[in-house]
C-alpha positions in Angstrom: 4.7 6.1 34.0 1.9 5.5 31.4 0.8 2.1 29.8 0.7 1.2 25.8 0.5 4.7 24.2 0.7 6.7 27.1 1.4 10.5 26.8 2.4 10.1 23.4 -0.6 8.8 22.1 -2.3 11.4 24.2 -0.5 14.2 22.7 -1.3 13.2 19.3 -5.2 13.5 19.1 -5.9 16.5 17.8 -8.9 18.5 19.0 -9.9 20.3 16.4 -10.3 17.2 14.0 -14.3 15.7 14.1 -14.0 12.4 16.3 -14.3 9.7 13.8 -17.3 7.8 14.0 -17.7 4.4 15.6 -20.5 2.2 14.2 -21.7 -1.3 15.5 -21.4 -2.1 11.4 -17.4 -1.1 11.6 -16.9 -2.7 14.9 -18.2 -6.1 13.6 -15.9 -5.8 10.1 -13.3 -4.8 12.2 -13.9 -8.3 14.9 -13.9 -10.2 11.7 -10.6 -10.2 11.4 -9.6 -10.6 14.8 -11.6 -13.8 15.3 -9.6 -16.1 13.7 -7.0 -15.3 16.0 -9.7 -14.9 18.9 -7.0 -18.0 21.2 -4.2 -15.3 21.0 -6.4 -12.4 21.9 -7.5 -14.1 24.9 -3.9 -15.0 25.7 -3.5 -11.5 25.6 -6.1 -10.3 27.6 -5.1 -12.8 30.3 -1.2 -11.7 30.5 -2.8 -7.6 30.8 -4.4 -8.9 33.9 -1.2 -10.8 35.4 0.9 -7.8 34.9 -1.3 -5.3 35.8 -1.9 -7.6 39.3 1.6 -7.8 39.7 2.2 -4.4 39.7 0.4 -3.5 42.4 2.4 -6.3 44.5 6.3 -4.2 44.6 4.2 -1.6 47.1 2.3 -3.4 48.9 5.8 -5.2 49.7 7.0 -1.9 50.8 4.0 -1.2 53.2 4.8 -5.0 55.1 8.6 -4.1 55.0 8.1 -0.6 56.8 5.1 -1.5 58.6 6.1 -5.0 59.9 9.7 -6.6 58.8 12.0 -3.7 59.8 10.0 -2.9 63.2 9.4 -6.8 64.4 13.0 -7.2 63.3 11.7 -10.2 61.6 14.7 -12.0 59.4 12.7 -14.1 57.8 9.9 -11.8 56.6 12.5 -9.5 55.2 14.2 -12.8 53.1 10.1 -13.6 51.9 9.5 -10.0 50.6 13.0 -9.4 49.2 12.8 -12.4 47.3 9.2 -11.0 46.2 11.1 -7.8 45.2 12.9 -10.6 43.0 10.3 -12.5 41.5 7.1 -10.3 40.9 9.8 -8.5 38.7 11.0 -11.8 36.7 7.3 -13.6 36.5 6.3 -10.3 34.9 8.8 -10.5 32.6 8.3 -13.7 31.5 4.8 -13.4 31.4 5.3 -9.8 29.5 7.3 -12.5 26.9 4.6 -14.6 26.7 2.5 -11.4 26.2 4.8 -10.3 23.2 4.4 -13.5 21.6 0.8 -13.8 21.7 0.3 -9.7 20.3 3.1 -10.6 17.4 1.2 -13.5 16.2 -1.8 -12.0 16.4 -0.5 -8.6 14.6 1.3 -10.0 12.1 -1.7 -12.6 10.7 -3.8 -9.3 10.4 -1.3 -7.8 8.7 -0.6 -10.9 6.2 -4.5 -11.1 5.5 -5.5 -7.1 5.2 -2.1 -6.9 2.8 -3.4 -10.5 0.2 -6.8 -9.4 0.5 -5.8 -5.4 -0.5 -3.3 -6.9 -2.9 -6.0 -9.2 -4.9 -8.4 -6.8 -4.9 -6.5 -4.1 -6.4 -5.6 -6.6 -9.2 -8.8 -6.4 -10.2 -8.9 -3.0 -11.0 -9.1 -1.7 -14.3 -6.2 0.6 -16.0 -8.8 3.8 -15.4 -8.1 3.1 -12.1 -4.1 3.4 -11.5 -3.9 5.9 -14.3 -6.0 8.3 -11.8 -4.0 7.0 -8.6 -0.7 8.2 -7.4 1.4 5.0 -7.1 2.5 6.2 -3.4 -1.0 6.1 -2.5 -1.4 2.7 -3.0 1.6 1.9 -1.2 0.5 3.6 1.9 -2.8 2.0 1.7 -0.9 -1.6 1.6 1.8 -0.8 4.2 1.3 2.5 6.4 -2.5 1.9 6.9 -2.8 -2.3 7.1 0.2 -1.8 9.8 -1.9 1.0 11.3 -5.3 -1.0 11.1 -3.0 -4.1 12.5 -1.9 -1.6 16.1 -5.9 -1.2 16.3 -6.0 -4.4 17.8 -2.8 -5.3 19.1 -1.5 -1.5 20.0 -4.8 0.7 20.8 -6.9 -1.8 22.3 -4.1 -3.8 24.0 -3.2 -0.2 25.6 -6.6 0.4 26.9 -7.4 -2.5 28.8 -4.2 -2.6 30.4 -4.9 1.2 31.1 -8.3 0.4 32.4 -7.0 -2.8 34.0 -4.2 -1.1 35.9 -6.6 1.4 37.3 -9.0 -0.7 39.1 -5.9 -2.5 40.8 -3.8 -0.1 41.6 -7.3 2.3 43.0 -8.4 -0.9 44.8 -5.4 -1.2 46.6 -5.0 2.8 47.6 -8.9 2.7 48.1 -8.5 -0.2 50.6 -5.6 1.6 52.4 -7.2 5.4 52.8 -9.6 6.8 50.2 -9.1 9.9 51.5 -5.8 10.0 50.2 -7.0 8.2 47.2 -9.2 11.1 46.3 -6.5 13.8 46.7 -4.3 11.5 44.1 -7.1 11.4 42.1 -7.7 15.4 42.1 -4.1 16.0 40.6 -5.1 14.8 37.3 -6.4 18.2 36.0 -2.9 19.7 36.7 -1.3 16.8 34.2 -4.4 17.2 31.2 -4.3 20.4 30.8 -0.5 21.0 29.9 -1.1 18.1 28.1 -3.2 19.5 26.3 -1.5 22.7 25.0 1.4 21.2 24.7 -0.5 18.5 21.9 -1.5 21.4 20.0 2.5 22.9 19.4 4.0 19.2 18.8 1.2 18.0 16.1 2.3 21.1 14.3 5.3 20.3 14.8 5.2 16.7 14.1 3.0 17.3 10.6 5.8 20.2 9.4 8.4 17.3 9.7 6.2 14.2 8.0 5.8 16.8 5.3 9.7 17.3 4.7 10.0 13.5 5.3 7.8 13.1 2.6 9.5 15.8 0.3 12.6 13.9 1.0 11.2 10.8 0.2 10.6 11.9 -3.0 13.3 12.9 -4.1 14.7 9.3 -3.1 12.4 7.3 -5.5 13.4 9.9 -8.2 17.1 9.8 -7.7 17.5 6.4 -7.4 15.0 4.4 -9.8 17.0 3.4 -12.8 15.4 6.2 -15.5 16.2 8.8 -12.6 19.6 7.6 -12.1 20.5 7.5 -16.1 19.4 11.2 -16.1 21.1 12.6 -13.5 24.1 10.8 -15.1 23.9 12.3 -18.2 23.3 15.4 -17.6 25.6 15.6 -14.6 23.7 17.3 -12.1 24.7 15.4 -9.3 25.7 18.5 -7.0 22.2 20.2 -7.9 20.3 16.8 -6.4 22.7 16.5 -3.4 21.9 20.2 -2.4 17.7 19.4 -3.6 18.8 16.3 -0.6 20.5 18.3 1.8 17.9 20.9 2.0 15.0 18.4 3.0 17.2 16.6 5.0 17.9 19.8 7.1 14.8 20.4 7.5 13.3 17.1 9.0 16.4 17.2 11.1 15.9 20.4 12.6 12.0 19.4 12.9 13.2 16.8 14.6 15.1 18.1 17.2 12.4 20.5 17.8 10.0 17.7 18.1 12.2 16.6 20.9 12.9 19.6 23.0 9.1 20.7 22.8 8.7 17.1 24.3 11.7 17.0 26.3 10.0 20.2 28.2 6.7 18.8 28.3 7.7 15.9 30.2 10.2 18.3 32.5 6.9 20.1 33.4 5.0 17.0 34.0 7.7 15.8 36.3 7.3 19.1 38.7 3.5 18.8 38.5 3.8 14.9 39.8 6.4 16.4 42.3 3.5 18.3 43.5 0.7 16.5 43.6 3.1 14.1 45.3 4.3 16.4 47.4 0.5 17.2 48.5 0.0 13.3 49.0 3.1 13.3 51.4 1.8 16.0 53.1 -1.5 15.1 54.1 -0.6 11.4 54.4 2.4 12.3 56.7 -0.1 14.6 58.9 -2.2 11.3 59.1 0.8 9.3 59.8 1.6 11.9 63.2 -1.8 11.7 63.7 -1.6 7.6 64.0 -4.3 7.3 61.6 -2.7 5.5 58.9 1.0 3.7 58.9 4.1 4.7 57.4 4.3 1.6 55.3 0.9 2.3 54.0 2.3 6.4 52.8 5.3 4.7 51.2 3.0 2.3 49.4 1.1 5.3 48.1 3.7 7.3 47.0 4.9 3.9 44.5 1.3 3.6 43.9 1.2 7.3 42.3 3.9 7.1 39.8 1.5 4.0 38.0 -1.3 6.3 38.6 -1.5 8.7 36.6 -0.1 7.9 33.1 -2.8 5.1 32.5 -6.0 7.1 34.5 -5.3 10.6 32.2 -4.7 8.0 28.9 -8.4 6.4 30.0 -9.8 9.8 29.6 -9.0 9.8 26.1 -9.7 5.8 25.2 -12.7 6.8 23.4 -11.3 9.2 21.2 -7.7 7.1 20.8 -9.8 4.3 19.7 -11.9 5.7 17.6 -8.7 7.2 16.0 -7.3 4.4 15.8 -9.8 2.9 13.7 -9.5 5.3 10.5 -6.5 3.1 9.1 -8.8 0.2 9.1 -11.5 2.3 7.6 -9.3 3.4 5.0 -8.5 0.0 4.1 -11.8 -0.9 3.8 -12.8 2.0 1.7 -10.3 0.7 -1.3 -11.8 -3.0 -0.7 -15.4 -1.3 -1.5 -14.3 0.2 -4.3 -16.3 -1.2 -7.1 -13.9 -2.0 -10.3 -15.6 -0.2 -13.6 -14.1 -3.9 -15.3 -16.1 -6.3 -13.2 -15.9 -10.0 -13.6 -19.3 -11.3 -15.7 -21.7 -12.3 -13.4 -23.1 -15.3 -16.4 -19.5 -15.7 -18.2 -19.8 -18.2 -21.3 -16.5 -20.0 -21.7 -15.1 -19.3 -25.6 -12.6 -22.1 -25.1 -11.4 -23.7 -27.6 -11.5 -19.7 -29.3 -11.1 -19.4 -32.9 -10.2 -15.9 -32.8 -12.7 -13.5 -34.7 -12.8 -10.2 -33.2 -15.7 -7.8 -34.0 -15.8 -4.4 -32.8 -19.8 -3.0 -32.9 -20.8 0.5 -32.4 -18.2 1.4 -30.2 -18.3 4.6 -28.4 -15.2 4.8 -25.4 -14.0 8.0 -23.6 -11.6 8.5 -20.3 -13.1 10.6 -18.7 -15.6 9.6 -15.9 -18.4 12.0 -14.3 -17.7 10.6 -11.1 -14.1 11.2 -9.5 -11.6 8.1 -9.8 -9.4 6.1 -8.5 -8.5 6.8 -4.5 -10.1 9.8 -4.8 -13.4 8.5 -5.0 -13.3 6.8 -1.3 -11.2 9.7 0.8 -13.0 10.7 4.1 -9.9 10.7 6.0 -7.1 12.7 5.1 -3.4 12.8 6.1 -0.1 14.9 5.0 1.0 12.5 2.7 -2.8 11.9 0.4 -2.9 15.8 -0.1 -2.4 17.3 -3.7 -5.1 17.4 -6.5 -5.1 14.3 -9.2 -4.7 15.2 -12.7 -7.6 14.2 -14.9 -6.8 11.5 -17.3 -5.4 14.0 -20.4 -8.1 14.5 -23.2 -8.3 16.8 -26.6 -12.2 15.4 -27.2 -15.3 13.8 -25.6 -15.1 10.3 -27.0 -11.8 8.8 -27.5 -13.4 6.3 -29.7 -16.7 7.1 -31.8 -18.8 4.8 -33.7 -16.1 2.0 -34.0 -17.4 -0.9 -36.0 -14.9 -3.4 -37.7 -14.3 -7.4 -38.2 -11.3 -9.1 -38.0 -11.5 -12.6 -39.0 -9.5 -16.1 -37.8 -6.0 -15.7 -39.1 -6.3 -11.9 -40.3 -3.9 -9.5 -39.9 -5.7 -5.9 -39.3 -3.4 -2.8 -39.2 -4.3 -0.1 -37.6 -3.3 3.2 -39.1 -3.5 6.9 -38.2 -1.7 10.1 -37.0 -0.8 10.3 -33.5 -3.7 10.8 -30.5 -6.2 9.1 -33.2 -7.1 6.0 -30.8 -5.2 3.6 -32.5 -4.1 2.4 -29.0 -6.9 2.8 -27.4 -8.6 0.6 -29.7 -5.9 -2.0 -28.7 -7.0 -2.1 -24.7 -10.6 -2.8 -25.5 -9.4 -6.4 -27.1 -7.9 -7.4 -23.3 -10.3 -5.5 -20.8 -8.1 -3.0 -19.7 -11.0 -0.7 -20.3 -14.2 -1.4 -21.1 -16.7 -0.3 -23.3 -19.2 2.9 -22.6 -21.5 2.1 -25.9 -21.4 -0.7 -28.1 -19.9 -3.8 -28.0 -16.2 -5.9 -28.3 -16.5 -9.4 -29.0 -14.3 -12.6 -29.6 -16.1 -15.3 -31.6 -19.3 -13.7 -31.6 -19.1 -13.4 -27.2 -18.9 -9.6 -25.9 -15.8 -9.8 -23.8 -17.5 -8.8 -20.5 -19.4 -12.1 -20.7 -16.0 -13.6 -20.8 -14.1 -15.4 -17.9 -10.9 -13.4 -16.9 -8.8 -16.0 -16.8 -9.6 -17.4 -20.2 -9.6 -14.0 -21.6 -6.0 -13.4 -21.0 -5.1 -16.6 -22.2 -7.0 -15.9 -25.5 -5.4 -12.7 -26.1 -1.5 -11.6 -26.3 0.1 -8.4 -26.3 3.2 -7.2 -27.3 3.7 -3.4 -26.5 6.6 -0.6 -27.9 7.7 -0.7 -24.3 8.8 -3.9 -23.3 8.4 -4.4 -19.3 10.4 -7.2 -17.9 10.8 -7.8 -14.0 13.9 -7.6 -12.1 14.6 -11.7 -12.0 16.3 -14.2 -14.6 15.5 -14.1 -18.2 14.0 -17.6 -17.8 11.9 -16.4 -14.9 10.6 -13.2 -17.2 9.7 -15.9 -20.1 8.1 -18.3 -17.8 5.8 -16.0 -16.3 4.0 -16.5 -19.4 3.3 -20.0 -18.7 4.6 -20.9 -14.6 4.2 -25.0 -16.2 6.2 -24.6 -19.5 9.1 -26.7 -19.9 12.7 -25.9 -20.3 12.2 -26.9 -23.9 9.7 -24.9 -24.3 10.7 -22.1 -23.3 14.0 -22.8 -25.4 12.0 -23.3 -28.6 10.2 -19.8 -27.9 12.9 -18.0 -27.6 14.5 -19.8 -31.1 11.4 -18.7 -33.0 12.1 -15.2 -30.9 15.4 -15.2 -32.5 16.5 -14.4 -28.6 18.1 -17.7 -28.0 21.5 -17.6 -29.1 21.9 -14.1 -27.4 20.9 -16.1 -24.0 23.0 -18.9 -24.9 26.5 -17.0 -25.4 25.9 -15.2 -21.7 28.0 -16.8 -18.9 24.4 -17.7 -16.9 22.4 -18.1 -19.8 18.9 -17.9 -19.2 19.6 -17.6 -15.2 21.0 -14.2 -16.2 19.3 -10.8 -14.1 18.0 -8.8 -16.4 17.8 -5.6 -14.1 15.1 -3.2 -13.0 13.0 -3.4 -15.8 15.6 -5.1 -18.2 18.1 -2.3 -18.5 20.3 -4.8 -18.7 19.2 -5.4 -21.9 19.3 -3.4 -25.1 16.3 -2.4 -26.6 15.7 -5.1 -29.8 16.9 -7.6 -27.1 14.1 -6.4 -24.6 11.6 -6.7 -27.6 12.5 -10.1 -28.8 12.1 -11.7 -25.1 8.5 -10.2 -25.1 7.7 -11.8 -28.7 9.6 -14.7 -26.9 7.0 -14.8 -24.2 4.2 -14.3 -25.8 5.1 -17.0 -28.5 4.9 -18.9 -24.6 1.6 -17.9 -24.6 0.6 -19.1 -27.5 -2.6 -16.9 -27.5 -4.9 -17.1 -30.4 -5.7 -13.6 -30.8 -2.8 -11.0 -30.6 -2.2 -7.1 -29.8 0.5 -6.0 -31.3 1.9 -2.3 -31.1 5.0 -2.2 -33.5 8.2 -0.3 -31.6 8.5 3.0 -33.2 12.1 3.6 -31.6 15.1 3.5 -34.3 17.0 0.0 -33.8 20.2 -1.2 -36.3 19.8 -3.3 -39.4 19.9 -6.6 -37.7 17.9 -5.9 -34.9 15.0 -4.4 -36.9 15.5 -7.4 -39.3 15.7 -10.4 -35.9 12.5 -8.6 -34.5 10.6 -8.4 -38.0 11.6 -12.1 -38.7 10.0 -12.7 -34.8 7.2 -10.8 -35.5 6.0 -12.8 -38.6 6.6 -16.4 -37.2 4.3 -14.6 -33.8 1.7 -13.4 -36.0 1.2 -16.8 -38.2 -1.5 -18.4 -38.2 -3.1 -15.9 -35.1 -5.5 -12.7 -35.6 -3.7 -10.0 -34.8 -4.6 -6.6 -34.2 -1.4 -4.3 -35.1 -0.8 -0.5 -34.5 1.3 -0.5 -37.6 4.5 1.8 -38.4 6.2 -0.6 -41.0 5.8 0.0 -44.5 5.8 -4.4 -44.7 3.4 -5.0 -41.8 0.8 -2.3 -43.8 1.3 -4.6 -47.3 1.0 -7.9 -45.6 -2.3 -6.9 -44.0 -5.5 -8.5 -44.7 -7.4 -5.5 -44.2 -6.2 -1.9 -42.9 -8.3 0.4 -40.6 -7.5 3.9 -40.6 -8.0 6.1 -37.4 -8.6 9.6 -36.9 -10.2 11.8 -34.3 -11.1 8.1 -32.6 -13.5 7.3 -35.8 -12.8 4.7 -38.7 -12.3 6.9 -41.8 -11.1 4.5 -44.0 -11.0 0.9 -44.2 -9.2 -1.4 -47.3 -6.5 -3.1 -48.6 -3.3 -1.4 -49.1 -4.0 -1.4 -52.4 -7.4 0.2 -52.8 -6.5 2.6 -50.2 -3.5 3.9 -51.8 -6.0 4.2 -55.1 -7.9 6.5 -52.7 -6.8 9.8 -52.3 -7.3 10.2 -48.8 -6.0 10.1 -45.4 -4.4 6.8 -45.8 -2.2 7.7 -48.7 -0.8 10.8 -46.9 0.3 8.3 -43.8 1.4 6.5 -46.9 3.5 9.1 -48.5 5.0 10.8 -45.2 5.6 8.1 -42.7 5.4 4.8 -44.1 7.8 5.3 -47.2 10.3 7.4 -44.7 10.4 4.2 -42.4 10.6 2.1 -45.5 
């Protein structure tokens, strides 16, 4: 009854939003990326005009059946225009296949370069960024709006031409036959709009209640069933309490559902007795005109087929503007995120540091969280929907400046502990090194070059970082240590992981380094976990290293496997370590002390236990307990 979206898609604008705004600017960024594909759009534009054409043929068959076959008797006539019953019917389908091909190819390369493009460009992004952004955001901008961006092209604007296309055929033909009757078709569309119209208002409601459950629901999937939510629910055994939390959404979009479908169930009961009507009116004035001889039987049986393709597509035309328009938020969602300026941009003038020698200096440095302007996906939302709503929670803060008035060297070689109670900046300190964050005051720099000057690339590979919580992706071990270095060598990788002391722990498993390691290494016991990422970064073979000591009680052996690691990783490398071992403090060149995010003390072990200050109390209350 209704081409591409049809009612559906007619139900679901909603009035009361504010049309979205279509600009010649958007229009063209939109084109840009259907013109690579620009042969498969015209192959789709060519099939809309085949079908539509054939679909006006079926009743015009009927009017030289009535009107000529069946009164002339004529046997052959009536073979010809059954056999066109036949064909129109199979050439459309095949040409409909054709037409499927042509849309999927197109769709799917649209989809395949919004998703790389979205995907590199988040990359980029600094760790301010996805600390402020829900991480189901982000996934909705990647798959729910680049699919929804992709049906702009090959859904929305597909559906409109044919709409428009089927139209001008099908009021040709009934124009050709009797416009009067072609006017009084025409008049009936009021009588479809307007129920159309109330009934929109009830099933968006309706339809929104139900994503909102959905969403609810979804929820408490991705908590029940990611590894940490799983282990919980384990151990405390509250299995019952997150079936009923399950149950209850679940009844809920379920009976959403079914309401969804009655209230359209009824709409489309109601819109089959207005088209009764209005085709009732069409019989009854055409079959005066017929008694009156002024038009044919054949040609009133051609008009009543002729209605039922009428009106779907003529009252979805008078909402093409608005459906299109629509239909371009998803794309300018998209392109709101590729906009989005990273605060850690790559250095318009980098200078290469290659080969580095490894001297770190930090200058006057001045860092805080927070931002006066509002971050990550909330800085670009102009178009809302269900699932985006919620407030983000501001990056968690006890002062102004996280780090004040930094200033420290570290030079080639050194080891530099950093010291100081918990919340002092110690860590914070660390993910200035890498770029994770940069600077807002002062300066970071590696052999004498401020680390926004530069190259990403190279700066990763100057600096390694081994963190207290050890991330490792769900693939082999060997796949988690190569992904260090993609070119190492099997021997490579075999000698890291000796110095790691991980290697004999691969070796005794039955697939040895082909072994899964699980959804972030659960596998995997904790010192294991930790020597795989000394393991990797020993890969690496970075000259400066970042290196936050586990603070998580391991046995004996393990602490004394990872400590033997972590001296054979630091050798020879500068290496920045949050420090919480009594021998890492002692074997460091120089110790920086942390508090408040400013340097209150800086020394030797030595000196610094001399000095009766904040370092000796860290001395005296943690480090001799760990010791």
């Amino acid at each position: 009854m209704m081409h591409g979206g049809g009612w559906w898609s007619y139900l679901s604008y909603d009035e009361e939003q504010e049309p979205p705004k279509v600009d010649r600017a958007l229009l063209r960024r939109v084109w840009s990326y259907g013109r690579p594909y620009l042969r498969g759009l015209i192959g789709v534009m060519f099939t809309i005009f085949v079908i539509s054409g054939l679909g006006v043929v079926p009743p015009l068959i009927i009017r030289e059946l009535v009107d000529v076959a069946l009164p002339e008797k004529d046997l052959g006539m009536l073979t010809v225009l059954g056999l066109g019953m036949i064909g129109v019917p199979l050439i459309s389908a095949l040409v409909g296949i054709l037409q499927r091909w042509w849309t999927s190819r197109v769709g799917e390369g649209i989809i395949f370069d919004l998703r790389r493009e979205l995907f590199d460009h988040l990359q980029r992004m600094s760790l301010r960024f996805f600390t402020a952004t829900k991480t189901g955001e982000l996934m909705n901008r990647l798959n729910s709006d680049v699919t929804g961006a992709q049906q702009a092209i090959t859904g929305t604007l597909v559906s409109i031409v044919s709409n428009i296309v089927s139209v001008m055929a099908i009021l040709i033909v009934m124009f050709d036959a009797e416009w009067r009757l072609t006017l009084l078709a025409v008049a009936a569309l009021p009588l479809f709009v307007i129920p159309a119209r109330r009934v929109a208002k009830v099933l968006r409601q309706v339809t929104q209640d139900q994503m909102e459950h959905n969403a609810s629901m979804s929820a408490i999937l991705q908590e029940a069933f990611n590894v940490s939510g799983a282990l919980l629910i384990r151990l405390f055994g509250r299995w019952d309490h997150e079936s009923r939390r399950f149950a209850d959404q679940a009844a809920l979009v379920r009976d959403y559902g079914v309401r969804r479908a009655m209230v359209g169930r009824r709409f489309f009961a109601a819109l089959g007795l207005v088209s009764a009507f209005g085709t009732a009116a069409v019989f009854w004035v055409g079959g005066f005109m017929v008694i009156q001889d002024e038009i044919t039987l054949g040609t009133l049986v051609m008009f009543s087929a002729l209605l039922t393709q009428l009106y779907g597509p003529l009252s979805a035309i008078t909402n093409s503007r608005v459906e299109f328009a629509t239909s371009l938020v998803s794309f300018e969602r998209v392109f709101e995120v590729l906009d989005l300026e990273t605060d850690v941009p790559d250095p318009e003038q980098p200078i290469p540091i290659s080969p580095a020698k490894g001297k770190v200096e930090f200058s006057d440095v001045y860092f805080r969280y927070q931002s006066d302007e509002v971050e990550g996906l909330e800085a670009v939302k102009r178009w809302r929907r269900t699932a985006d709503a919620g407030p983000v929670v501001p990056q968690a803060s006890t002062r102004e400046w996280a780090l004040e008035d930094v200033s420290f060297v570290a030079a080639p070689g050194e080891l530099v502990a950093l010291v100081g109670p918990s919340g002092a900046g110690k860590t914070t300190t660390s993910y200035l090194v890498p770029r994770l964050y940069d600077v807002n005051q002062g300066v970071v720099a590696i052999d004498g070059v401020d680390v926004r000057r530069i190259p990403f690339e190279e700066l990763a590979a100057t600096v390694g970082v081994v963190t207290q919580e050890t991330y490792l992706f769900h693939d082999t071990i060997e796949a988690n240590l190569r992904y260090a270095r993609p070119d190492a060598g099997r021997s490579e990788i075999e000698a890291a992981a000796r110095a790691a002391n991980i290697h004999d722990m691969i070796s005794a498993l039955p697939e040895g380094y082909q072994t899964l390691v699980g959804e972030r290494g659960y596998r995997l016991s904790g010192g294991e976990k930790q020597r795989i990422a000394i393991a990797r970064v020993i890969l690496k073979d970075p000259r400066v290293l970042i290196l936050d000591e586990a603070t998580s009680h391991l046995d004996s052996r393990s602490e004394a496997l990872i400590q033997e690691a972590l001296e054979k990783l630091m050798a020879g490398r500068t290496t920045l370590a949050i420090a919480h071992r009594l021998s890492t403090v002692r074997a460091a060149h120089q110790i920086i002390v942390i508090d408040e995010g400013r340097v209150v003390e800086q020394g030797t072990h030595e000196t610094l236990v001399a000095h009766d200050g904040l370092y000796r109390q860290l001395y005296e209350t943690q480090f001799e307990t760990v010791a």
